[in-house]
C-alpha positions in Angstrom: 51.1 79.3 107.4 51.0 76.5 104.6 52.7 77.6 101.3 51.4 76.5 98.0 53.5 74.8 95.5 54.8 75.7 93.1 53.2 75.4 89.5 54.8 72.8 87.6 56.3 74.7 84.3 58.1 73.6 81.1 59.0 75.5 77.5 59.3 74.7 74.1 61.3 77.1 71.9 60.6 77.6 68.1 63.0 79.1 66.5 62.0 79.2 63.0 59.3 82.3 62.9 57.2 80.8 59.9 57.4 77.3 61.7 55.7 79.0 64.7 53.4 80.8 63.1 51.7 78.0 61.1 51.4 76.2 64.5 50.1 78.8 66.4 48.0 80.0 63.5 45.8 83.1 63.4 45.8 84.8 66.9 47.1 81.8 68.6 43.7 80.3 68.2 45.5 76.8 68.6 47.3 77.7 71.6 43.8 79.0 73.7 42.4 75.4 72.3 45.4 73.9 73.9 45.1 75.7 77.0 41.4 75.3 77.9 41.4 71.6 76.8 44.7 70.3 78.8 43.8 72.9 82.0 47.5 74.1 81.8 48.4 78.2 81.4 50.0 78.6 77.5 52.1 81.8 77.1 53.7 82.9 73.8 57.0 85.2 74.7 58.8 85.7 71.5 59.8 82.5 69.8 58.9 80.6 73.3 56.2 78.6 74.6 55.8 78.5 78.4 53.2 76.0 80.3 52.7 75.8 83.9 49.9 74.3 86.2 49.3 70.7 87.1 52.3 68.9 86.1 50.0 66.1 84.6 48.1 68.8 82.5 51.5 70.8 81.5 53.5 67.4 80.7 50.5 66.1 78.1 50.5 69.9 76.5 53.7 69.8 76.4 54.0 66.4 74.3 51.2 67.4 71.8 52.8 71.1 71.1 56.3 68.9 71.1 54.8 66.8 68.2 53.0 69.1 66.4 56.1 71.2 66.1 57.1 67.8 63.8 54.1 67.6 62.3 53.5 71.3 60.8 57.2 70.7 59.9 56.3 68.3 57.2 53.2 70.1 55.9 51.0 68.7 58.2 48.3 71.2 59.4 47.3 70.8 62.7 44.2 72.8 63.5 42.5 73.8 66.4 39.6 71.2 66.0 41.8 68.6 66.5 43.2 69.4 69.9 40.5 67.6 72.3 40.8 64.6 70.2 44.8 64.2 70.1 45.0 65.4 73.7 42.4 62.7 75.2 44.6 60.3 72.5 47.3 61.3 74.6 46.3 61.0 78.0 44.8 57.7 77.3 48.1 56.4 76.1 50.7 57.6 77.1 53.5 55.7 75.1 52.0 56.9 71.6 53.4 60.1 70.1 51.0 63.1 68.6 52.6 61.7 65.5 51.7 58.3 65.4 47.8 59.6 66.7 47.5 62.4 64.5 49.4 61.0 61.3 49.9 57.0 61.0 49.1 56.6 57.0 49.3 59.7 54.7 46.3 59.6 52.7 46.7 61.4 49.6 48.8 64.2 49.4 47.7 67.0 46.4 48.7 70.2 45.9 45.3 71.4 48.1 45.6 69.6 51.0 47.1 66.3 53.0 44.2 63.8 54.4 45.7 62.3 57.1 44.0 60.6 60.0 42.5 62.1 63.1 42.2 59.5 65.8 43.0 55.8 66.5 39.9 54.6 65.4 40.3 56.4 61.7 43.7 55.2 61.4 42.7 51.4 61.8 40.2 52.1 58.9 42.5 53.3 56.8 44.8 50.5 57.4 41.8 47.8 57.0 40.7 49.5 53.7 44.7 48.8 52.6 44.5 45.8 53.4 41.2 44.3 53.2 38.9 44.0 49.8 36.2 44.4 51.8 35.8 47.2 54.8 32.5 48.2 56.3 32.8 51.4 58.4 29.7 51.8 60.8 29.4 54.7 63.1 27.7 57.8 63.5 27.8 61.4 61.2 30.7 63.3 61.3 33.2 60.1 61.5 35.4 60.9 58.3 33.7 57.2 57.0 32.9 58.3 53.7 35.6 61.1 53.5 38.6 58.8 54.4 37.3 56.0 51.7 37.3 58.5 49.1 41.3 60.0 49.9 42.1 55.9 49.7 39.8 55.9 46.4 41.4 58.4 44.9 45.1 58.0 46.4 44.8 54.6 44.2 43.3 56.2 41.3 46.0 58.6 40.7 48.6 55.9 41.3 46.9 53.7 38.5 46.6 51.0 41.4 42.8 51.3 40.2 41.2 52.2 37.2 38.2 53.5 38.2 36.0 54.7 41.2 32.5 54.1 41.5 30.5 55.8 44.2 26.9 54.4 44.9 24.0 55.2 47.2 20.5 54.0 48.0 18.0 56.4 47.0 15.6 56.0 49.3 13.5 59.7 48.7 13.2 58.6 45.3 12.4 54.8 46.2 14.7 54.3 43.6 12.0 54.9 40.8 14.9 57.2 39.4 13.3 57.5 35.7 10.6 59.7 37.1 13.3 62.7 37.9 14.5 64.7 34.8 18.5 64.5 33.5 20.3 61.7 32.6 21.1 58.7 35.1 24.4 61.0 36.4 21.8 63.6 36.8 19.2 61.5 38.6 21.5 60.6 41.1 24.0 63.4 41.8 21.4 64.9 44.5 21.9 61.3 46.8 26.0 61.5 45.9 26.9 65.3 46.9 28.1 63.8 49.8 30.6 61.6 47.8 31.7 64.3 45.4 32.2 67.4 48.5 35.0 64.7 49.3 36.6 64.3 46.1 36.6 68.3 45.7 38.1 69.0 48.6 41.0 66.9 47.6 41.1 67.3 44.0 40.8 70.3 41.6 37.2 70.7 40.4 38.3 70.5 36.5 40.6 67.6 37.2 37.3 65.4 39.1 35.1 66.8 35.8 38.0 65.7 33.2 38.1 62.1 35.4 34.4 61.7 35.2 34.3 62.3 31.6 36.8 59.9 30.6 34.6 57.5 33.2 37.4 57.0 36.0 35.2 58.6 38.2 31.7 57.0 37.9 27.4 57.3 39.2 26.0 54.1 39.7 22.7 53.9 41.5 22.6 51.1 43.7 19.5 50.0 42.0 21.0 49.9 38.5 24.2 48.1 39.8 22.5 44.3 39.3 24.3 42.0 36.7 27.7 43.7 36.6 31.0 42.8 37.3 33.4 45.1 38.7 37.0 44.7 38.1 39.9 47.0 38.8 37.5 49.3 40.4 37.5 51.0 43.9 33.8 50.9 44.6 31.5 53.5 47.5 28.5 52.3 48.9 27.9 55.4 51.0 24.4 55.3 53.5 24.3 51.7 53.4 22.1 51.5 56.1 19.4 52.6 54.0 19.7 49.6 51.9 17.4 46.8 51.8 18.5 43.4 53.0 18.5 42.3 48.9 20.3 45.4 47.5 23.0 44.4 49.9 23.6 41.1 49.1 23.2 41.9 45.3 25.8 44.5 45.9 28.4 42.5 48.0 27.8 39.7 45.2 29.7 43.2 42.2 32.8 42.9 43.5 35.7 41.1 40.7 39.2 41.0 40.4 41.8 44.1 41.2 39.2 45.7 43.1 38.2 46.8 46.8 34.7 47.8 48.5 34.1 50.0 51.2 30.5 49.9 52.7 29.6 53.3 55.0 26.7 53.9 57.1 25.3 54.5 60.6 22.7 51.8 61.6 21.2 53.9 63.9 20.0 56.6 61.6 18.0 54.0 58.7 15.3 55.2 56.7 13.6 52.2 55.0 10.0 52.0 55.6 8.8 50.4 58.6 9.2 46.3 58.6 12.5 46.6 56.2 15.6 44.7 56.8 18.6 47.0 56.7 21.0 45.2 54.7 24.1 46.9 56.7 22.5 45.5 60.1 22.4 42.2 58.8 25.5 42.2 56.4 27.4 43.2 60.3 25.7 39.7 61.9 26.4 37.6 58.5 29.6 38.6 57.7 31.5 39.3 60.6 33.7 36.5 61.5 34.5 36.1 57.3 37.7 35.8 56.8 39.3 38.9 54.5 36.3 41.1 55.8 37.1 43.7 58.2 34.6 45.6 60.3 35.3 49.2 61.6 33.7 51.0 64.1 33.8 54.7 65.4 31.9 56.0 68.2 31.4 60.2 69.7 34.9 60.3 69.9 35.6 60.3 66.3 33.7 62.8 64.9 35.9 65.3 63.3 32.9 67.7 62.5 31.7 71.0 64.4 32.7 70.3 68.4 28.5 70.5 68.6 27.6 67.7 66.2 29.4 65.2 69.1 27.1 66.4 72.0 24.4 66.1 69.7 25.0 62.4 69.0 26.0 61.7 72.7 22.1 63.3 73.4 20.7 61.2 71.4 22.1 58.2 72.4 21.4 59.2 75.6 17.6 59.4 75.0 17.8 56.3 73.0 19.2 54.5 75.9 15.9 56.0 78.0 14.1 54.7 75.7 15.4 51.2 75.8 15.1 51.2 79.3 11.9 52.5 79.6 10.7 49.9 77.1 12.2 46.6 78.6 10.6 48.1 82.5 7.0 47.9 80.5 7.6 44.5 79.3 8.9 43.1 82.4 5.7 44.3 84.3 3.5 43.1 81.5 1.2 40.6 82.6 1.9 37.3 81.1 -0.4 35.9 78.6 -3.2 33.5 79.2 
């Protein structure tokens, strides 16, 4: 008669009740996120959290609840969405810390909320917009692209490091023919910039963005009507730049003056210029790339800090798109060759 082992347990004790309430949260929701993504058993009992199973799965459960002890300890919310993320950040290296995964750089820290970074790939872009002029971030929806440059934006905008932010977008609907829509230019272009501005709300008051774009710190500039400036001391957006034209690029690259930093977003794989257009973000990536003070980042399905759904989505679609590929380099291989 063979006799199992036994499981392989450890604890962690929280003393402090509102400490382990903000980590648990709301019917332990984060604990049965921990549980089903790191295959160990997670039992609350009073102020203690027991794990047992396979001492691989306890031991990396163990680490991240460990950590994120620290984390909600210093204001950091830890929610349930980020467990899959941290835990494969965990598994796939070992000598990091839930800490240094889950916080590295601070963002910008208001009253409503703390931005801080999500995985490895997230952090590096936040450290390349610090210290680069020039950052493109390419990857797919749901990265925190767009979202992250705009906690950096307006980190330095409320530390008078910059004087202004200026967010910009192609507008392709509108083939940037923008007088034909009613308002004035703001107006014209908000629709193409919600984006832009659901980031700056959800880290800023609504009347304190308003009072900033009124005094023109915060600022709506069309990519189309940004030829012939200059921009100095200015933290400048070009969101969905994948939809910009080979030209618009360049002119747009060309902006950029003293005191101030670019960040270029977009996912090359998702452009909607008319058939036979260069996309000036696919080409800016083969110019540009081995320029010195120019840092490319790129994210992939592991980054995406959206709904869990929007990552099997994108790993679908890339999936068919790699079919497709396939399929299509087959039919030119048997092609007959010309006469």
């Amino acid at each position: 008669m063979t006799t199992e082992p036994a499981a392989y347990t450890e604890s962690l004790e929280i003393e402090n009740p509102a400490l382990l309430l903000a980590l648990c949260g709301p019917r332990s929701e984060l604990l049965g996120e921990v549980a089903r993504e790191s295959g160990a058993v997670v039992n609350l009992r009073g102020h203690t959290i027991y794990l047992s199973g396979d001492k691989a799965d306890v031991q990396v459960a163990h680490r991240f609840l460990n950590d994120a002890v620290a984390l909600v300890d210093r204001g950091v919310t830890v929610l349930p969405a980020d467990v899959k993320r941290s835990l494969r950040g965990l598994r796939e290296q070992p000598d990091r810390s839930l800490v240094e995964l889950l916080q590295g750089t601070i963002v910008v820290g208001t009253k409503r909320r703390t931005i801080v970074p999500k995985t490895p790939a997230q952090r590096a872009y936040i450290e390349a917009i610090q210290s680069h002029d020039l950052t493109f971030g390419i990857g797919p929806a749901g990265t925190g692209k767009t979202y992250l440059a705009m906690a950096v934006a307006a980190s330095l905008l409320l530390n008078k490091h910059v004087k202004r932010i200026i967010l910009t977008r192609p507008a392709v609907e509108a083939g940037e023919k923008l007088g034909f829509l009613p308002g004035d230019l703001a107006e014209k272009v908000n629709p193409y910039l919600t984006p832009l501005y659901d980031a700056l709300h959800d880290m800023l008051d609504f009347d304190r963005v308003q009072q900033m774009r009124e005094r023109g710190q915060i600022e709506v500039a069309p990519l189309a009507f940004m030829r012939g400036r200059t921009l100095n001391d200015c933290f400048v957006i070009l969101d969905e730049a994948q939809n910009a034209t080979s030209e618009q690029m360049r002119m747009f690259l060309t902006r950029l003056g003293y005191g101030s930093k670019a960040v270029v977003t977009g996912d090359i794989t998702q452009t909607d210029l008319p058939r036979g257009a260069r996309s000036g973000l696919r080409e800016a990536k083969s110019l540009l790339a081995d320029v010195e003070g120019i840092r490319f980042c790129f994210f992939s399905d592991a980054d995406v800090v959206r709904h869990v759904l929007v990552q099997k989505i994108i790993l679908a679609y890339e999936k068919r798109d790699a079919e497709l590929a396939k399929a299509r380099a087959e039919r030119d291989d048997q092609a007959p060759d010309a006469p």
